[in-house]
SETILO-659924 format. One record per residue: x, y, z of N, C-alpha, C in turn; residue number from 1. Coordinates in steps of 0.001 Angstrom, whole numbers, plus 500000, padded with zeros to 6 digits. Layout:
N
(r (X, Y, Z), (X, Y, Z), (X, Y, Z), NUM) ...
END
This chain:
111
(r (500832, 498811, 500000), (500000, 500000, 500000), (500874, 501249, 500000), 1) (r (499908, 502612, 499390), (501168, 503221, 499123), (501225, 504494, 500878), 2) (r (502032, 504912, 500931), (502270, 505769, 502181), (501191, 506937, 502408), 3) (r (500973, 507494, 501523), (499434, 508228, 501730), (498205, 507326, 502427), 4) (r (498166, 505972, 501745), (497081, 505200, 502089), (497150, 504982, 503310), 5) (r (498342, 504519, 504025), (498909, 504086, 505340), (499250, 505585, 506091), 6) (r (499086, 506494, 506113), (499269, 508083, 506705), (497288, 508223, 507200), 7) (r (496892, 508323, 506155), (495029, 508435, 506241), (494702, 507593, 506706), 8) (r (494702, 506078, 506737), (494258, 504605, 507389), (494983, 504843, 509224), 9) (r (496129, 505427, 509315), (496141, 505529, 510291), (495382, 506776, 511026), 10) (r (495221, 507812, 510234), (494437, 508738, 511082), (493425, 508686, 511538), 11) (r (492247, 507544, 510778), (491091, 507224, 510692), (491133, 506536, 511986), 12) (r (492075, 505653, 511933), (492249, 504587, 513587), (491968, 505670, 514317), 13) (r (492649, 506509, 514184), (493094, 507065, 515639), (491695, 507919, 515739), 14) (r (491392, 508352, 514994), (490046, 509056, 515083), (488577, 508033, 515143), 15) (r (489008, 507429, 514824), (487786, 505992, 515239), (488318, 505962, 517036), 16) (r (489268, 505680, 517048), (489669, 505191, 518071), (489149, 506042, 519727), 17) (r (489368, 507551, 518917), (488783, 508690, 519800), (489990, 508681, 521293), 18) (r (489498, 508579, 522416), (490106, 508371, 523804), (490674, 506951, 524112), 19) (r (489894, 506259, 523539), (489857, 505123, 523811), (491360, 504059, 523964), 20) (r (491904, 503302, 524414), (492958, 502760, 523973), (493031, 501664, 523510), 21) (r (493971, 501192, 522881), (494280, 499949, 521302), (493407, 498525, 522671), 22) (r (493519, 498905, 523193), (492595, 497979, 523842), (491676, 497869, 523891), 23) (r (491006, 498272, 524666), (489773, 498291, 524344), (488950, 498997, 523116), 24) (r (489550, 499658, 522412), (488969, 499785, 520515), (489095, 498350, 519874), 25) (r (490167, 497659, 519617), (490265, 496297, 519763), (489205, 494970, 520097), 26) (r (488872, 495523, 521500), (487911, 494706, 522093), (486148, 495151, 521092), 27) (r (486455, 496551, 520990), (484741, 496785, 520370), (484629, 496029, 519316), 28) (r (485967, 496202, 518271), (485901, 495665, 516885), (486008, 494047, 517046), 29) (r (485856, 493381, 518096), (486123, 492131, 518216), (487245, 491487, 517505), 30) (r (488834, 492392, 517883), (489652, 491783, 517418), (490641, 491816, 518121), 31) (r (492293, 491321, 518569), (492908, 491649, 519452), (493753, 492848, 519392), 32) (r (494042, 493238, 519948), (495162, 494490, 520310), (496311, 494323, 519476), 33) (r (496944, 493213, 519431), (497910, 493009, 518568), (497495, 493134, 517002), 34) (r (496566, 492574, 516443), (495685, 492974, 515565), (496029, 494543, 515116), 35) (r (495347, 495517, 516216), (494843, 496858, 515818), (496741, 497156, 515849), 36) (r (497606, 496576, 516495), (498822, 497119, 516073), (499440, 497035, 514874), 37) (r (499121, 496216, 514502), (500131, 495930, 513168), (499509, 496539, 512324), 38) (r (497807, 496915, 512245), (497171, 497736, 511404), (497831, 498929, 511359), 39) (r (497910, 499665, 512607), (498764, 500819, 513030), (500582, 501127, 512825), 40) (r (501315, 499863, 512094), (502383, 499811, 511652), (502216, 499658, 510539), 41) (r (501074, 499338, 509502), (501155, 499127, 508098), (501926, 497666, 507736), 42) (r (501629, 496704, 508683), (501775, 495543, 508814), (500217, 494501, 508552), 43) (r (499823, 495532, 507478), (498021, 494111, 507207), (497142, 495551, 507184), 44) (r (495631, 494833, 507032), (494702, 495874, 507155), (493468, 495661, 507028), 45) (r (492519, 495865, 508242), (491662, 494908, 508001), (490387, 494224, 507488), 46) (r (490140, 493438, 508020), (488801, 492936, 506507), (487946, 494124, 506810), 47) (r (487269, 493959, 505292), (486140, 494805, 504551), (484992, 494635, 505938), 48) (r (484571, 493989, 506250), (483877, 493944, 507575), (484230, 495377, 508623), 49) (r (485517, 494830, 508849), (486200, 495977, 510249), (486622, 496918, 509547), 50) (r (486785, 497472, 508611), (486877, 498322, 507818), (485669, 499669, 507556), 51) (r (484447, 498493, 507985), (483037, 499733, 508044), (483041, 499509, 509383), 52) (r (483535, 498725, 510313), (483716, 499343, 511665), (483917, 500647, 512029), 53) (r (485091, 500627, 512134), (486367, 501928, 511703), (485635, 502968, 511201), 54) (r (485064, 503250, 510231), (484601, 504137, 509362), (483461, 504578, 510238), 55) (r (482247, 503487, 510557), (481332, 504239, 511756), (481985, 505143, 512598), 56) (r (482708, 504335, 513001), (483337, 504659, 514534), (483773, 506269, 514417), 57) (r (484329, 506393, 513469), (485287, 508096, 512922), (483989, 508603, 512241), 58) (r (483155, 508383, 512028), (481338, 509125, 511602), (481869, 509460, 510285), 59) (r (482247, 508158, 509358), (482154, 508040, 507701), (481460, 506768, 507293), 60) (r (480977, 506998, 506409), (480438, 505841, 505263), (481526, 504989, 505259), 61) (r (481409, 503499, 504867), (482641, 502505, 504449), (482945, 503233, 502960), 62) (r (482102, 503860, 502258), (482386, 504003, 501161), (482855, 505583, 501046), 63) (r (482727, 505892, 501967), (483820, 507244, 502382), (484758, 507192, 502794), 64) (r (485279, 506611, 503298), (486571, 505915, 503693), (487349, 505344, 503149), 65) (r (486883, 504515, 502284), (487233, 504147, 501129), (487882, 504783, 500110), 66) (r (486828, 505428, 499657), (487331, 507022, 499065), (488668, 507998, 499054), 67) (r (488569, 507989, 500814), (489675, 508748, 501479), (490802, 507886, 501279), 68) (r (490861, 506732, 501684), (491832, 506379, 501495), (492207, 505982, 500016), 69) (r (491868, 506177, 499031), (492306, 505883, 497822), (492546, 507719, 497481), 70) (r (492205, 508942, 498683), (492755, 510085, 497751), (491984, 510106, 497186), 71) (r (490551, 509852, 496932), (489522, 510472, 496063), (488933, 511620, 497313), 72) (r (488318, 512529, 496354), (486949, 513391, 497100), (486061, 512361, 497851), 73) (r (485493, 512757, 498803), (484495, 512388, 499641), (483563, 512818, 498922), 74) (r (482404, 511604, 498797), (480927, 512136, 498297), (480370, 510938, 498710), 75) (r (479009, 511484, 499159), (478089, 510459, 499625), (477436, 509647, 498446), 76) (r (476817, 508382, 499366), (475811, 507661, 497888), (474858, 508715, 497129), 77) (r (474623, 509816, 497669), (473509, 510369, 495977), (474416, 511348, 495531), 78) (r (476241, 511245, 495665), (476749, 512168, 494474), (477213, 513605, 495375), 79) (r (476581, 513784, 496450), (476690, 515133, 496886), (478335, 514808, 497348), 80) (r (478698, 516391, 497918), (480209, 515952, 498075), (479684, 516369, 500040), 81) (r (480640, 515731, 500996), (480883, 515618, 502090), (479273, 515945, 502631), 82) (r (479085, 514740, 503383), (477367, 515014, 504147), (477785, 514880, 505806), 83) (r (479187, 514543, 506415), (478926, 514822, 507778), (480026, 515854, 508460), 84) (r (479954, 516206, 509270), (481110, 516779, 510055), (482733, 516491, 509501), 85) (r (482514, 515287, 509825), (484115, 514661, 509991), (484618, 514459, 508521), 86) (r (483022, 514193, 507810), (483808, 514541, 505712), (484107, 515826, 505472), 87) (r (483378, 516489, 506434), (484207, 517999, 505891), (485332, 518229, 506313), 88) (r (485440, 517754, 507393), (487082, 518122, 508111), (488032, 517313, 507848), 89) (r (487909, 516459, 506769), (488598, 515861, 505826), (488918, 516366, 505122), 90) (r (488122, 516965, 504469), (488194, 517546, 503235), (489124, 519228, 503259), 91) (r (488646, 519759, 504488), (488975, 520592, 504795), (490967, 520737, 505329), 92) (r (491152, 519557, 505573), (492424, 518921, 505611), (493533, 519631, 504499), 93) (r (492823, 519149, 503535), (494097, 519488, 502819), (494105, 521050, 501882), 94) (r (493393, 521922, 502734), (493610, 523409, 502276), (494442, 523881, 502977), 95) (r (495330, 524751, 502434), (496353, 525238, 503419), (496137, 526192, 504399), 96) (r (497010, 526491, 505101), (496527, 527447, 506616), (495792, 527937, 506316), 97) (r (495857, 529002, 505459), (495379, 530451, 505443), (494081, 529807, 505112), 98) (r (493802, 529471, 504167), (492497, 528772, 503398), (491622, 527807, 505148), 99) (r (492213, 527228, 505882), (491566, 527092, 506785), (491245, 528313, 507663), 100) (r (492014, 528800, 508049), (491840, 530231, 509014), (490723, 530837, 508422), 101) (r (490419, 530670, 506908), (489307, 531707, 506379), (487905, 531315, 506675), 102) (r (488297, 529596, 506573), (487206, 528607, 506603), (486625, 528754, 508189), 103) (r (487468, 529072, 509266), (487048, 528816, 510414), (486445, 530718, 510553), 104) (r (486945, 531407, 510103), (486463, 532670, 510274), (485201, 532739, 509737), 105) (r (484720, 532312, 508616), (483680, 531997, 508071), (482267, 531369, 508446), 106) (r (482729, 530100, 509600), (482055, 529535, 510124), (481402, 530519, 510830), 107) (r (482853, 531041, 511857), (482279, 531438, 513089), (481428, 532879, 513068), 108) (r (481539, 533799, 512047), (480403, 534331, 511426), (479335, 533785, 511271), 109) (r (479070, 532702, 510970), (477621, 532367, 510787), (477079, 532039, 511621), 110) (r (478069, 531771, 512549), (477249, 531802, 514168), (476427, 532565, 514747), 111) 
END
């Protein structure tokens, strides 16, 4: 897999993962700890099953995630582009500072 894929697959862990530790995230996904490590070294990766685990867990579609990790745009099943929080702040990821600073100034206006 290429290093982008394994950079985003790990962020997703960790953001699935939330507070929680490789333990007990592990335990939710019904798999062992050692498991969620080697995922986390780019040592395997796991089935299509725990894969829409993961993706709940971080509040994406399997097929948003998917997405992400292949470096495509985020878009939901009817085509639209980013439908939750965490697809936007994906997406929102890869604008540079300033372009975020504008984005968050923006928001917080509409407050």
């Amino acid at each position: 897999m290429s290093d982008q894929f394994g950079e985003r697959f790990r962020e997703i862990v960790k953001r699935a993962m939330g507070d929680r530790s490789q333990t007990a995230f592990a335990r939710e996904l019904g798999v062992s700890s050692s498991t969620v490590q080697k995922w986390m070294a780019g040592n395997g990766y796991p089935s299509s099953e725990n894969m829409d685990k993961i993706a709940k867990k971080a509040g994406l579609s399997g097929d948003a995630l998917r997405s992400y990790l292949r470096g495509e745009e985020i878009a939901s099943d009817s085509g639209e582009t980013a439908r939750s929080p965490e697809e936007i702040f994906l997406l929102a990821k890869r604008l540079t500072k300033e372009q975020r600073k504008r984005l968050i100034n923006l928001m917080l206006e509409d407050l």
